[in-house]
C-alpha positions in Angstrom: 0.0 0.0 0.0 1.5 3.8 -0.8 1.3 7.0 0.8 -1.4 7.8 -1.3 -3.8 4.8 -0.5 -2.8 5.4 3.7 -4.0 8.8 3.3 -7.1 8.2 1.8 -7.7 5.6 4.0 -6.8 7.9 6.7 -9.1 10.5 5.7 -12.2 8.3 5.9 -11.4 7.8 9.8 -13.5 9.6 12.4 -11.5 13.2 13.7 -10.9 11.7 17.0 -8.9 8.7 14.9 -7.1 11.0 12.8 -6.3 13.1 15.3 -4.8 10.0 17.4 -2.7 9.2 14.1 -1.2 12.8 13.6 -0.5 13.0 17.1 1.5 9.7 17.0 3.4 10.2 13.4 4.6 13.6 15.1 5.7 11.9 18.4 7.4 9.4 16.0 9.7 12.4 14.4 10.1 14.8 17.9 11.2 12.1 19.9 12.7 13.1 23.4 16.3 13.5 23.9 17.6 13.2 27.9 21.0 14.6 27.3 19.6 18.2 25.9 16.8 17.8 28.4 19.7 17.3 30.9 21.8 20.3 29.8 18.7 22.5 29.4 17.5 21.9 32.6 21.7 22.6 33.8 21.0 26.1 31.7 18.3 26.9 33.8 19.5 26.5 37.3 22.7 28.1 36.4 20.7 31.3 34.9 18.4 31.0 38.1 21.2 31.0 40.3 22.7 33.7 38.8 19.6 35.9 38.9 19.5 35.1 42.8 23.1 36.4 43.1 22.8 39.4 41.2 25.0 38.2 38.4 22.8 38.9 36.3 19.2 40.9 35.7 16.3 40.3 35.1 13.7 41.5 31.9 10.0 42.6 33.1 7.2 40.8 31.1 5.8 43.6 29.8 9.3 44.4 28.2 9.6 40.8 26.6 6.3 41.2 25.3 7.1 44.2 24.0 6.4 45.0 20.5 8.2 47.6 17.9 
């Protein structure tokens, strides 16, 4: 069967089915990767501790948000 039969298969499935089949193909190509989860999460608690030591400043909301 090709990619075109699939799909036209796939398009005579209820929403809540096709929905459950995008969700999964997109899982399939974003799948998660612990060692930039890892350094990530090290980003974050260095920034934070920084923020907490005056290292560094912080941005208001408003400001991020901002728009020009």
């Amino acid at each position: 069967m090709g990619n075109k039969e699939i799909l036209e298969q796939a398009l005579t499935l209820k929403p809540v089915d096709r929905l459950m089949i995008i969700d999964g193909l997109l899982r399939s190509l974003d799948e998660p990767d612990a060692k930039i989860d890892e350094l990530w999460a090290e980003e974050a608690e260095n920034r934070l501790k920084a923020y907490r030591e005056g290292r560094i400043e912080g941005i208001s909301l408003d400001e991020v948000f901002m728009t020009r």
